[in-house]
DODRENMI-833470 format. One line per field, with one value per residue: residue number from 1; chain; x, y, z of N, C-alpha, C in turn. Coordinates in nm, 3 decimals, always signed. Each point is the difference from the previous one (the first is absolute). Last residue first. Layout:
n <- (NUM  ...)
chain <- (A  ...)
n_u <- (X  ...)
n_v <- (Y  ...)
n_w <- (Z  ...)
ca_u <- (X  ...)
ca_v <- (Y  ...)
ca_w <- (Z  ...)
c_u <- (X  ...)
c_v <- (Y  ...)
c_w <- (Z  ...)
//
This chain:
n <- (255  254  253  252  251  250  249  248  247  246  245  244  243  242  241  240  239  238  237  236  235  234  233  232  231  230  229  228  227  226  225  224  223  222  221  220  219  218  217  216  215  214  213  212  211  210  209  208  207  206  205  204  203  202  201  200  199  198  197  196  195  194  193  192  191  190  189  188  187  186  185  184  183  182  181  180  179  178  177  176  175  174  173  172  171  170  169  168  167  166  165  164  163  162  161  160  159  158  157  156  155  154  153  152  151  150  149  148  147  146  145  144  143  142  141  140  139  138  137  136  135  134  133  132  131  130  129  128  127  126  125  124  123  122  121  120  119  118  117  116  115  114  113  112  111  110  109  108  107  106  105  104  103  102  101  100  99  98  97  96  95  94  93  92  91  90  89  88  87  86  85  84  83  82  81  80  79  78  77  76  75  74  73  72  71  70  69  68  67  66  65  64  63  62  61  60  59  58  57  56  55  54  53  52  51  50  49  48  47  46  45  44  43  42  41  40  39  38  37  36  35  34  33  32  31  30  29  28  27  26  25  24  23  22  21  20  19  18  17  16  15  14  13  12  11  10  9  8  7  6  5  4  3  2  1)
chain <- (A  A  A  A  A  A  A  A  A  A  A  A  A  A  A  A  A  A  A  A  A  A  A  A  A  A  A  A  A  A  A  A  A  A  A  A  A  A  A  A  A  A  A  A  A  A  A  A  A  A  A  A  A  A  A  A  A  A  A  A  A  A  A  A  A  A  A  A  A  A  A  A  A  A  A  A  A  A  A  A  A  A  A  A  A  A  A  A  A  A  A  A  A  A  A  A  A  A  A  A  A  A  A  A  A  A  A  A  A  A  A  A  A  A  A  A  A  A  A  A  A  A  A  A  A  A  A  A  A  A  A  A  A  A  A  A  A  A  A  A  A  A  A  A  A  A  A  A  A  A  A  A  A  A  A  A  A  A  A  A  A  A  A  A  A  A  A  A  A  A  A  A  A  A  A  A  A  A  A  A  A  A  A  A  A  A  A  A  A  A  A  A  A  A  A  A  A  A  A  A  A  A  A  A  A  A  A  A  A  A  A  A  A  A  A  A  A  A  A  A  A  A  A  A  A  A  A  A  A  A  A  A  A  A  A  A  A  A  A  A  A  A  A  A  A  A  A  A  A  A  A  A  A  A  A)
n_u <- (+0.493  -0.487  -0.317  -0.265  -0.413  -0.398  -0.384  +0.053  +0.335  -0.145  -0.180  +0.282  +0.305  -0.201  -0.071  +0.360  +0.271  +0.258  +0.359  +0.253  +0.295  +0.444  +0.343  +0.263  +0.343  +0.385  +0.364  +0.460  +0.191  -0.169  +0.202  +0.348  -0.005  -0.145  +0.365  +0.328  -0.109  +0.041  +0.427  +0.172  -0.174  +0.178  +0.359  -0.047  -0.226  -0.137  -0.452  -0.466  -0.354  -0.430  -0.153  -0.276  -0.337  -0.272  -0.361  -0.343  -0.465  -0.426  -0.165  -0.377  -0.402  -0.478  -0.488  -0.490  -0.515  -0.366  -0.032  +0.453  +0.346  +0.357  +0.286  +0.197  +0.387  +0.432  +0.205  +0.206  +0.416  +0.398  +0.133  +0.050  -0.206  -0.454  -0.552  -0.562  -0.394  -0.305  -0.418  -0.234  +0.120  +0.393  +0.391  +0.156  +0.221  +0.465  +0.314  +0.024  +0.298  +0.461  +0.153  +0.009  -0.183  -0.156  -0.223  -0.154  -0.217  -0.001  +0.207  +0.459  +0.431  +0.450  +0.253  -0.215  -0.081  +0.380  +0.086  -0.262  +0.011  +0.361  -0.060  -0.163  -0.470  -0.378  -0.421  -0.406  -0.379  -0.469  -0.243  -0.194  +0.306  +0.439  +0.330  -0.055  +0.061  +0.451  +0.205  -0.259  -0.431  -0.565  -0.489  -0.242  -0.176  +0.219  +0.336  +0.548  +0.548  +0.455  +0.589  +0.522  +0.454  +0.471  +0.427  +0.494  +0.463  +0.404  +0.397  +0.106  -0.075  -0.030  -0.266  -0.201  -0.084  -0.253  -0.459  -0.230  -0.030  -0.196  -0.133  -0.309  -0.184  -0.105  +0.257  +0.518  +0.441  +0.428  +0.192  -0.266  -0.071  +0.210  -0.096  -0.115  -0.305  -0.495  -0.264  -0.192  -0.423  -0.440  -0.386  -0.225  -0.116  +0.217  +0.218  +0.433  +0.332  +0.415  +0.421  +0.571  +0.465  +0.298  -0.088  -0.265  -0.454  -0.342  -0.238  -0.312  -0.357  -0.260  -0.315  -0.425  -0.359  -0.234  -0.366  -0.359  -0.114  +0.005  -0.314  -0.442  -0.258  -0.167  +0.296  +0.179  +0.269  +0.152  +0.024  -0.466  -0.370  +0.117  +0.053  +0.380  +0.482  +0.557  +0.589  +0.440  +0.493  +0.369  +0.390  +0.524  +0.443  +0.342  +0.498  +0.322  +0.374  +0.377  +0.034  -0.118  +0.279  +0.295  -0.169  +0.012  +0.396  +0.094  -0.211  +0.227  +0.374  -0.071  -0.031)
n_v <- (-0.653  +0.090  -0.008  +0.289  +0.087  -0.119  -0.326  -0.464  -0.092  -0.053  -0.394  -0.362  +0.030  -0.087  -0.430  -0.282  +0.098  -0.238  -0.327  +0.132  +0.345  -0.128  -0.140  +0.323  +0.222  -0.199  -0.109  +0.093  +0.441  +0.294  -0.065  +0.200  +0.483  +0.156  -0.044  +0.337  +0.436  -0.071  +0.042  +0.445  +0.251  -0.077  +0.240  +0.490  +0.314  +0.472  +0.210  -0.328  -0.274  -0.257  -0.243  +0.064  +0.161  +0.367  +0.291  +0.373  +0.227  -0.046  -0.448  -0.406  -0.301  +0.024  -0.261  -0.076  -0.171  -0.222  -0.474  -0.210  -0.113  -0.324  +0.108  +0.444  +0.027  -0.130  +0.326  +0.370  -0.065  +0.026  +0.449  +0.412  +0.372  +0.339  +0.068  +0.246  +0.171  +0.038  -0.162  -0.407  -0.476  -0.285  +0.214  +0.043  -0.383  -0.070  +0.169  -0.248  -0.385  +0.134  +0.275  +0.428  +0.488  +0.535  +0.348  +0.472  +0.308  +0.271  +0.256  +0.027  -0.361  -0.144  -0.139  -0.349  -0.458  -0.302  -0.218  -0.352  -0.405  -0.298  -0.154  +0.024  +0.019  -0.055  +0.165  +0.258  +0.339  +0.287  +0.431  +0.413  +0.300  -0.226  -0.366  -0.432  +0.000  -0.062  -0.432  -0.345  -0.133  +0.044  -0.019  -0.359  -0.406  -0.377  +0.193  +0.037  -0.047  +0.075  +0.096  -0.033  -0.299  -0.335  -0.353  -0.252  -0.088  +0.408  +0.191  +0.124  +0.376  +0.319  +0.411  +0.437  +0.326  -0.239  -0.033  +0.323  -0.045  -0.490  -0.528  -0.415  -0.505  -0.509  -0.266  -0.135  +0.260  -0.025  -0.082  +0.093  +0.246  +0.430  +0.508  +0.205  -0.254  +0.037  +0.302  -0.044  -0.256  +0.117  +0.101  -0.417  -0.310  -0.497  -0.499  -0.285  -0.467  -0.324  -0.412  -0.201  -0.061  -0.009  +0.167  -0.134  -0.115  +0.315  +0.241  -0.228  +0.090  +0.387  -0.002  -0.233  +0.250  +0.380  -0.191  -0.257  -0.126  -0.110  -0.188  -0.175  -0.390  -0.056  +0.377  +0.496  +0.505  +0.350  +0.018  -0.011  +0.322  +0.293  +0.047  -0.112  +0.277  +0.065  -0.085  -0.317  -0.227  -0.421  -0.198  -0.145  -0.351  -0.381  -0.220  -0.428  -0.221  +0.036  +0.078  -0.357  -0.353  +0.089  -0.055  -0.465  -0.187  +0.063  -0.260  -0.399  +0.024  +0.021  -0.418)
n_w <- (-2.377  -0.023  -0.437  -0.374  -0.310  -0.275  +0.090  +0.087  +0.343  +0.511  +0.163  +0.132  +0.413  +0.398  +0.183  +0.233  +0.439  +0.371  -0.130  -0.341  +0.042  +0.173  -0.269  -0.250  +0.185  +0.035  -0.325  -0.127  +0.020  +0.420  +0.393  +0.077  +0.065  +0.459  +0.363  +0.053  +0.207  +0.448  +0.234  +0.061  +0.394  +0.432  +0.079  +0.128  +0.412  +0.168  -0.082  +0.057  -0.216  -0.336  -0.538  -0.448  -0.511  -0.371  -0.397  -0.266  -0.124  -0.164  -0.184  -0.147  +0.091  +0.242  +0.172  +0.334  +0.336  +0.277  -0.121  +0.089  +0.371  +0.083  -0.374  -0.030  +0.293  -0.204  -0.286  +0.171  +0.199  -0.278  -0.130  +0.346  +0.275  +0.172  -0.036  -0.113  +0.083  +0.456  +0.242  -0.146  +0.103  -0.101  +0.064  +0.453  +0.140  -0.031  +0.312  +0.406  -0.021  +0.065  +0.438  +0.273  -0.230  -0.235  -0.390  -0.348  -0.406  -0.480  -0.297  -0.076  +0.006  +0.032  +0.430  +0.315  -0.143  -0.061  +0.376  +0.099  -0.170  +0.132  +0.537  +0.401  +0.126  -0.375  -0.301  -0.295  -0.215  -0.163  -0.267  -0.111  -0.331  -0.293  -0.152  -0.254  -0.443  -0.189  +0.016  -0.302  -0.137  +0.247  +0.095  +0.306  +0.143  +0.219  +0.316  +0.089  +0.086  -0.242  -0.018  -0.035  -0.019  -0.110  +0.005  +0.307  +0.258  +0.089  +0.282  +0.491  +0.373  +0.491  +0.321  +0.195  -0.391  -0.421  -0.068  -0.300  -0.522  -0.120  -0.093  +0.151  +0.218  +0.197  +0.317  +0.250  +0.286  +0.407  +0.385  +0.530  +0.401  +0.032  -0.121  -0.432  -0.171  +0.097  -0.240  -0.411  -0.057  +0.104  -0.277  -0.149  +0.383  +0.138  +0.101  -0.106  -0.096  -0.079  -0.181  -0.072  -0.314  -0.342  -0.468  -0.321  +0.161  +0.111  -0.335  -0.089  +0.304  -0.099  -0.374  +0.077  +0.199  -0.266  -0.248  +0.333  +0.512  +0.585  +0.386  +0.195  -0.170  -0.456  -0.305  -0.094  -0.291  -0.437  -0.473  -0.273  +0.278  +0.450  +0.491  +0.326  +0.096  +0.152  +0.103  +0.139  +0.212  +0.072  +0.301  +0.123  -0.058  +0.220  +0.111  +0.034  +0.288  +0.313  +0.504  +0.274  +0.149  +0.375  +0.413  +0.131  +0.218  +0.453  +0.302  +0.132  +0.317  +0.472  +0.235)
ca_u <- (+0.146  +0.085  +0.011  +0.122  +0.080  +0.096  -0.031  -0.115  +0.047  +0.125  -0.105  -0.061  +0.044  +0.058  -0.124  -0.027  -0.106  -0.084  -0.126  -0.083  -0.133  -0.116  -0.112  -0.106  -0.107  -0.044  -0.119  -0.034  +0.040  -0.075  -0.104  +0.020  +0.086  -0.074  -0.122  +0.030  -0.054  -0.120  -0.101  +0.021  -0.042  -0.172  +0.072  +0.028  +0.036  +0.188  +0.070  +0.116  +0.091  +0.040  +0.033  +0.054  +0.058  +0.148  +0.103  +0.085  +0.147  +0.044  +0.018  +0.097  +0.160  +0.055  +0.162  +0.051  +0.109  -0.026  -0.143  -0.073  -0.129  -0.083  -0.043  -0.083  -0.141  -0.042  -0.076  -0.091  -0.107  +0.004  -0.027  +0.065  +0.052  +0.176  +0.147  +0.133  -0.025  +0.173  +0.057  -0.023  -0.158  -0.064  -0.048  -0.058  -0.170  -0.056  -0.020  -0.078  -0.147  -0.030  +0.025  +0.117  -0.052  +0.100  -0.017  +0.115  +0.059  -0.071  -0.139  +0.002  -0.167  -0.054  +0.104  +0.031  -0.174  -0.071  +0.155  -0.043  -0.114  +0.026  +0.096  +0.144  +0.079  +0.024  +0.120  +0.033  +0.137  +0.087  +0.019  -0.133  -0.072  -0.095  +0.027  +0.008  -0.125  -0.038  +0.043  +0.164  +0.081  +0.184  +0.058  +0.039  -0.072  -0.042  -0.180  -0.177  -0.120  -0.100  -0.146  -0.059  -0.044  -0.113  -0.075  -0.180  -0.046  -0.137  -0.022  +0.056  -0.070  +0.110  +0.093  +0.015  +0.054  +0.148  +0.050  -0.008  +0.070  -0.035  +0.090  +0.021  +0.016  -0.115  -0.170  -0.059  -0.124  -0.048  +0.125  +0.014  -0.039  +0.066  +0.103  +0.100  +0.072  +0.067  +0.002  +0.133  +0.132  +0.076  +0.044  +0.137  -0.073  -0.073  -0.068  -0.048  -0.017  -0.064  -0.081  -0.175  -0.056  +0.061  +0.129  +0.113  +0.090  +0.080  +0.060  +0.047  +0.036  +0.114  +0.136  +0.097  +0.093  +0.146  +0.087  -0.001  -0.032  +0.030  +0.153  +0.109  +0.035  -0.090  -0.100  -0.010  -0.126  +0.045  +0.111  +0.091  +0.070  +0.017  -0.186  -0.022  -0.193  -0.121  -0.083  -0.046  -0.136  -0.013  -0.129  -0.133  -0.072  -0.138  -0.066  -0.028  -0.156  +0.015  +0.033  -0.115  -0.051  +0.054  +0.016  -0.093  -0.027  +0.093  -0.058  -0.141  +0.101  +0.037  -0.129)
ca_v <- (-0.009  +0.069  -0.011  -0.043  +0.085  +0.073  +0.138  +0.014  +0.002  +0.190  +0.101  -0.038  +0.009  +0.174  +0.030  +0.019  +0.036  +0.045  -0.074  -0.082  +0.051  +0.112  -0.153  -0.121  +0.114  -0.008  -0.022  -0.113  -0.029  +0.033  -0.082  -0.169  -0.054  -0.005  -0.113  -0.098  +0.026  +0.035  -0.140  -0.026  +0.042  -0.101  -0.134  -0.041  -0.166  -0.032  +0.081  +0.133  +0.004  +0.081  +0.004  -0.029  -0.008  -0.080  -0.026  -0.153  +0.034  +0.164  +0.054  +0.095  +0.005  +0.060  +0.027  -0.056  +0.101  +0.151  +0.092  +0.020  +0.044  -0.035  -0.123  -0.023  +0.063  -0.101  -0.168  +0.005  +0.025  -0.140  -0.110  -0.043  -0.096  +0.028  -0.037  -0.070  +0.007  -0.008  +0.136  +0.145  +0.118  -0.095  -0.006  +0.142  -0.032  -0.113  +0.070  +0.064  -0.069  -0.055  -0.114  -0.057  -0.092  -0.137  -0.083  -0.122  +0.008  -0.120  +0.033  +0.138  +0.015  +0.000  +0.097  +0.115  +0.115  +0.040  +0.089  +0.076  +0.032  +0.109  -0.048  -0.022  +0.084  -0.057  -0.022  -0.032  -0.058  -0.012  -0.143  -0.057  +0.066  +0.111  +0.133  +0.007  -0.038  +0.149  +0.091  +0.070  -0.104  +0.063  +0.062  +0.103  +0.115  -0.078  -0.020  +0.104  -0.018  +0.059  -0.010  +0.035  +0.119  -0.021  +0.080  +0.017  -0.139  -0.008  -0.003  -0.083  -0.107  +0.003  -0.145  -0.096  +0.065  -0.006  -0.098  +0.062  +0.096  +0.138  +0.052  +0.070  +0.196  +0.085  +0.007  -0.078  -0.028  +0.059  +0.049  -0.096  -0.130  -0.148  -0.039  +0.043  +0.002  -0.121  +0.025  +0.067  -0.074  -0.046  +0.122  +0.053  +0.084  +0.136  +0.052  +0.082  +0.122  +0.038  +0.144  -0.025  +0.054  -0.076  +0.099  +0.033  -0.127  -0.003  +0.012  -0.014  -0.172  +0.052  +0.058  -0.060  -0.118  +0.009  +0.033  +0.099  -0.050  +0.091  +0.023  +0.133  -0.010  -0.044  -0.096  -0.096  -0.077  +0.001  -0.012  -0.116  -0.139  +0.006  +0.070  -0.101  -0.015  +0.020  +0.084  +0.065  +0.026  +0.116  -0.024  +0.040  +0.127  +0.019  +0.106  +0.058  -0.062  -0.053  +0.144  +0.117  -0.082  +0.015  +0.112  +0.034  -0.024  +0.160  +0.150  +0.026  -0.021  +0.139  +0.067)
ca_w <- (+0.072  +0.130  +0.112  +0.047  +0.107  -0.076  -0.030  -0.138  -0.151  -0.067  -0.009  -0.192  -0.090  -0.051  -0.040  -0.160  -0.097  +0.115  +0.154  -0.063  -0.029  +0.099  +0.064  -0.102  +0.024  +0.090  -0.046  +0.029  -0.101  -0.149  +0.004  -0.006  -0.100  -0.106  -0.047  -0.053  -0.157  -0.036  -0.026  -0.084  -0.155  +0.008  -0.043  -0.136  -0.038  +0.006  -0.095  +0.064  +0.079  +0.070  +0.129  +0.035  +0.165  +0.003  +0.135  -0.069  +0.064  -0.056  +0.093  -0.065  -0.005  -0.115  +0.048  -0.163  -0.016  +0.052  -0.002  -0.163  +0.053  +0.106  -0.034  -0.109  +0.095  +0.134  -0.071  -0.054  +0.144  +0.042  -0.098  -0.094  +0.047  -0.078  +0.079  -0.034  -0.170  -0.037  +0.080  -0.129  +0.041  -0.037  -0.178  -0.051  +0.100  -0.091  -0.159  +0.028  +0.028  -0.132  -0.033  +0.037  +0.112  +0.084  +0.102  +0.081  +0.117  +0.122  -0.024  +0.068  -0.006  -0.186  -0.106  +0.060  +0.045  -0.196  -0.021  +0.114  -0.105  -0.065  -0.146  -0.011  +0.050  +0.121  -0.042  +0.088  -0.062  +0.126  +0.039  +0.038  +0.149  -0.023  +0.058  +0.138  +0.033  -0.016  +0.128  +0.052  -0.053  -0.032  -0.133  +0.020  -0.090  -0.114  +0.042  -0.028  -0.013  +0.043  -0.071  +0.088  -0.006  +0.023  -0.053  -0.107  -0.082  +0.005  -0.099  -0.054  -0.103  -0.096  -0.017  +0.101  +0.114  +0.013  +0.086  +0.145  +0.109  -0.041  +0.028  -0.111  +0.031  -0.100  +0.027  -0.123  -0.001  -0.114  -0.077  -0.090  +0.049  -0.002  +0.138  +0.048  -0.113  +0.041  +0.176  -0.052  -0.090  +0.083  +0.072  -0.119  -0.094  +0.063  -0.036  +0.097  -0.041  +0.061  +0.028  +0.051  +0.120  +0.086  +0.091  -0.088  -0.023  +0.104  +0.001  -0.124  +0.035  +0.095  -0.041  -0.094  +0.065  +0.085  -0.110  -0.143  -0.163  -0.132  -0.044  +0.048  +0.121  +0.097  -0.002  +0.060  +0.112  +0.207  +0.043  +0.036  -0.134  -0.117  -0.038  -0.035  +0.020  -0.114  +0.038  -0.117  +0.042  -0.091  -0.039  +0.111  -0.049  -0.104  +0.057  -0.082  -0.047  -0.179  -0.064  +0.002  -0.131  -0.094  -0.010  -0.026  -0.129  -0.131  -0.017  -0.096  -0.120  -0.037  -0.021)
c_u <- (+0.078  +0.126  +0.104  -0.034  +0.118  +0.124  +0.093  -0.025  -0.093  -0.008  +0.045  -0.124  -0.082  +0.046  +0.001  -0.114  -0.032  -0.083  -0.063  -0.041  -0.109  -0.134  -0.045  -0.054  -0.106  -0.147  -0.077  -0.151  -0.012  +0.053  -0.021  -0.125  -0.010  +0.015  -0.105  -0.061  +0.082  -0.034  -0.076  -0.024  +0.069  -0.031  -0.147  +0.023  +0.001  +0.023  +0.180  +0.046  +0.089  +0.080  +0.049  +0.002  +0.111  -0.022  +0.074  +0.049  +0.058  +0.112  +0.021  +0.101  +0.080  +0.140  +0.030  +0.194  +0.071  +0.123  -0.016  -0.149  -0.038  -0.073  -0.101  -0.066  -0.133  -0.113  -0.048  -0.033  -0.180  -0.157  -0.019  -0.092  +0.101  +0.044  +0.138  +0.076  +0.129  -0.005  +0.141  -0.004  -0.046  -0.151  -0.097  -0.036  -0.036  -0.156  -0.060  +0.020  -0.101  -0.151  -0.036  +0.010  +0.125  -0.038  +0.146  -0.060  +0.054  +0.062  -0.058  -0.152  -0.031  -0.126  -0.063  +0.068  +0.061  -0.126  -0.033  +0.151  -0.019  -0.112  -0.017  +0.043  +0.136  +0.120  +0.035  +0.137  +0.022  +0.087  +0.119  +0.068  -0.153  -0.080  -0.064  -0.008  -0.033  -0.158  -0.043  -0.011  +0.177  +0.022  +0.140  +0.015  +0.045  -0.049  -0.020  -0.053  -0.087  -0.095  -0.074  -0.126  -0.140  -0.020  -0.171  -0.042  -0.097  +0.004  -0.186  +0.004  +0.132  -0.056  +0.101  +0.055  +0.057  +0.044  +0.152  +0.117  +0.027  +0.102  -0.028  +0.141  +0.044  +0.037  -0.108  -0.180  -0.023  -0.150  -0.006  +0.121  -0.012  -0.116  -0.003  +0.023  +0.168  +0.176  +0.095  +0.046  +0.090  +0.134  +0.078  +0.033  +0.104  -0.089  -0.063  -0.135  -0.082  -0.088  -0.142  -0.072  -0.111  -0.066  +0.004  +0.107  +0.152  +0.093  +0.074  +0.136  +0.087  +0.057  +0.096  +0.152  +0.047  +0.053  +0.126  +0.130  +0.000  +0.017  +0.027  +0.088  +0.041  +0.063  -0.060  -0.070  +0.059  -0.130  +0.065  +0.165  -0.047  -0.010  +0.032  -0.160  -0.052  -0.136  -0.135  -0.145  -0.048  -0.163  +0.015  -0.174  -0.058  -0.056  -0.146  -0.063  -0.011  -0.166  +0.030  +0.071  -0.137  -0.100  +0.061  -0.035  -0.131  -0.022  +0.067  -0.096  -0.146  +0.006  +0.021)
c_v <- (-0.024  -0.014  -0.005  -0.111  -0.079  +0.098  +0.090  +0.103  +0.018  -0.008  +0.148  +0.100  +0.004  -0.030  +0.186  +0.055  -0.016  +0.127  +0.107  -0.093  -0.111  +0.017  +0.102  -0.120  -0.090  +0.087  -0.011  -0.037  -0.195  -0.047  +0.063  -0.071  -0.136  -0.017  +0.015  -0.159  -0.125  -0.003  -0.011  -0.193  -0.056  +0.049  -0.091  -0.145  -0.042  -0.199  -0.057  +0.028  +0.106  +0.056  +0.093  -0.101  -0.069  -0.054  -0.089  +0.042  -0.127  +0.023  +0.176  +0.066  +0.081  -0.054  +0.109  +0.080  -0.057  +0.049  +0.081  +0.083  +0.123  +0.057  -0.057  -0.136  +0.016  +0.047  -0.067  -0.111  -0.012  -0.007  -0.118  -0.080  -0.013  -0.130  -0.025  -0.026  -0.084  +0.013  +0.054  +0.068  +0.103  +0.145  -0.144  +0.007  +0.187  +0.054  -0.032  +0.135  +0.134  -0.032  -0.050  -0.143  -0.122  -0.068  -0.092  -0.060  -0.097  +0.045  -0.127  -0.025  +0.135  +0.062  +0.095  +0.119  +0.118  +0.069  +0.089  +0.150  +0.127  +0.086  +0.121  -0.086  -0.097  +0.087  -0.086  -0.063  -0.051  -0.154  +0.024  -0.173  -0.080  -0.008  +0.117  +0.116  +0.026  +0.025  +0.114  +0.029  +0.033  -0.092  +0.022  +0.021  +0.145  +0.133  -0.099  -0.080  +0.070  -0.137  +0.049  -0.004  +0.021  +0.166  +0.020  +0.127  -0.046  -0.166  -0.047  +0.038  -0.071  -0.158  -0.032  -0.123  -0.013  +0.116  +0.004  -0.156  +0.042  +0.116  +0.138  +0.077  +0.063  +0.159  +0.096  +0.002  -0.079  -0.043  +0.022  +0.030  -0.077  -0.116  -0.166  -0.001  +0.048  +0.028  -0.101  +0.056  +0.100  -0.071  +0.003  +0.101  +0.071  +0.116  +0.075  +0.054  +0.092  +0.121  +0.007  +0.132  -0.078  +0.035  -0.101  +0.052  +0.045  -0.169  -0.022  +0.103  -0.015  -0.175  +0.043  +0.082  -0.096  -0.076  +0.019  +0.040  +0.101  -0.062  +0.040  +0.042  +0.138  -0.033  -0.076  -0.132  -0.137  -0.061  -0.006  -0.036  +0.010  -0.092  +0.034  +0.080  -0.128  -0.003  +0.008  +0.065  +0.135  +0.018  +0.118  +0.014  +0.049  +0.136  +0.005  +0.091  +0.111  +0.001  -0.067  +0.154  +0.119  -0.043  +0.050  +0.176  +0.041  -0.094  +0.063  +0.068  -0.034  +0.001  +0.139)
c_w <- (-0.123  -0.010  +0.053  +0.122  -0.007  +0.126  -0.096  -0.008  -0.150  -0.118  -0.007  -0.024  -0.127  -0.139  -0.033  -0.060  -0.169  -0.147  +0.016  +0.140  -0.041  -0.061  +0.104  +0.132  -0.120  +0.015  +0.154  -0.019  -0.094  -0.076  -0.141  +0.004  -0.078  -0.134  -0.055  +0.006  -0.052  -0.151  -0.049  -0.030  -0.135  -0.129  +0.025  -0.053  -0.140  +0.014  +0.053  -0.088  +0.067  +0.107  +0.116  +0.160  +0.027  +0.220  -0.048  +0.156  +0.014  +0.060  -0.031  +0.111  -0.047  -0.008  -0.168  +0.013  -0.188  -0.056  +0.023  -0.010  -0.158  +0.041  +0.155  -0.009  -0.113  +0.045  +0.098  -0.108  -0.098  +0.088  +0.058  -0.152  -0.129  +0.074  -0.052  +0.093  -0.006  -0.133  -0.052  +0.130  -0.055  +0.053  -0.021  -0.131  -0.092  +0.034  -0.094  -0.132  -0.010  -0.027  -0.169  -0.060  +0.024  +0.032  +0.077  +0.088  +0.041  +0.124  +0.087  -0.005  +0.059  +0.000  -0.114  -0.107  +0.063  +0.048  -0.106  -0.062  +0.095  -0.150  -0.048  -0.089  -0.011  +0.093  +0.162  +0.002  +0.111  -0.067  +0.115  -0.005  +0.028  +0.133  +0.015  +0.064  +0.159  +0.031  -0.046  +0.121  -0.011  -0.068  -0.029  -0.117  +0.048  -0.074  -0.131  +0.039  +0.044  +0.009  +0.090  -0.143  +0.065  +0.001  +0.025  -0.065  -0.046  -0.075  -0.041  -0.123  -0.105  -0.075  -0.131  +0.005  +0.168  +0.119  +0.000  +0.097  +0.113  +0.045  -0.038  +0.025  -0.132  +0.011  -0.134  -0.004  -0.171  +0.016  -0.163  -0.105  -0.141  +0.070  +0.022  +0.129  +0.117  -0.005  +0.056  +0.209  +0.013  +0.005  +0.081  +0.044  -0.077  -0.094  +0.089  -0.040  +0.117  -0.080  +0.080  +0.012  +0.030  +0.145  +0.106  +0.124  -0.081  -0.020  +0.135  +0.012  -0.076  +0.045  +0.138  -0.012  -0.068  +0.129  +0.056  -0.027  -0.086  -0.098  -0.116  +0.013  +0.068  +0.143  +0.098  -0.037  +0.072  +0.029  +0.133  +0.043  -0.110  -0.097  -0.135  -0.084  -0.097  +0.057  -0.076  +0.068  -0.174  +0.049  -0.116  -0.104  +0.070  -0.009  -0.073  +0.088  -0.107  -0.066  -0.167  -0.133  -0.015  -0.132  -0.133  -0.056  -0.067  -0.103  -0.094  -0.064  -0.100  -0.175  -0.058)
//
């Protein structure tokens, strides 16, 4: 009986050691890239891409959803192990995290009032309009820095930046491109989208500053996916309908 155990014991310690989880970090309240579908389970773009890449690294991935103000928090006392959540890469953040090689292009716009007269940020910006912005992007970042003549609205949730320029309490909401088409297109009758961007981003991935060898996986499967045509069928499930309506606008698209 003895002579079974140590065998057993023995064939235990040979057994393969399995990966530990790749816990990914993101605010599901983003689609089409962070949301939930009809059952409540994460969907969209960057769960594709965090699944895609947890298959390259041999990992199971877990995700976490948390408020985006809350990602780089997570971040650094390890309850998760990168963020994939639509993040721009900005000076201030590098100071905390340490961003993958960039894998979207994209930039900051304006949705108006349908019969608003703005048509720039320079419009915007004048004394008596109120500018709203979501706390802790990076449209909220560009209001703080840039905007000397409006005033600033915060507010915590996307939906409720949207509802202000659908009520003409708000003249504009500093967002991305992708966002402002979307919210243009679901509420066409009260509002009208400026694509033009006035400030070009770049998003990354988001990771500890001293977990280099996850980083360097990392930029080496974005590599490998863009180069494979991975980020192309992303876009073409989840925005073809962006895409062909960039391309007639004459805009770059994302990836």
């Amino acid at each position: 009986m003895r002579c079974v155990v140590l065998i057993l014991v023995l064939l235990a310690g040979c057994a393969p050691k399995s990966h530990p989880q790749l816990i990914v970090g993101m605010e599901l309240a983003y689609p089409p890239f962070e949301t939930t579908d009809t059952r409540g389970q994460p969907a969209g773009v960057s769960v594709d891409l965090a699944r895609d890449l947890g298959q390259s690294l041999g990992r199971e991935v877990q995700i976490q959803n948390i408020p985006f103000d809350g990602l780089i928090l997570s971040l650094q006392t390890h309850k998760i192990d990168l963020i994939i959540s639509s993040m721009t890469e900005t000076a201030e953040r590098s100071k905390a995290v340490a961003f993958s090689q960039p894998y979207l292009t994209t930039g900051l716009c304006l949705l108006v009032g349908k019969n608003s007269p703005i048509q720039t940020m320079a419009d915007a910006d004048q004394p008596g309009r109120v500018l709203v912005v979501k706390k802790g992007t990076t449209g909220h970042v560009y209001a703080t820095d840039k905007v000397r003549n409006a005033r600033v609205l915060v507010l915590d949730r996307e939906a409720a930046c949207v509802l202000e320029v659908v009520q003409g309490k708000a003249d504009a909401f500093i967002y991305d491109q992708i966002s402002t088409y979307e919210n243009w297109r679901r509420n066409s009758e009260t509002t009208r989208p400026l694509l033009q961007p006035f400030q070009q981003e770049s998003w990354a991935i988001g990771l500890r500053q001293d977990d280099t060898e996850l980083r360097r996986q990392v930029n080496q499967f974005l590599q490998d996916y863009k180069a494979h045509g991975g980020f192309e069928k992303l876009g073409d499930h989840y925005l073809a309908e962006q895409k062909a309506a960039f391309k007639k606008l004459g805009y770059p698209f994302y990836f």
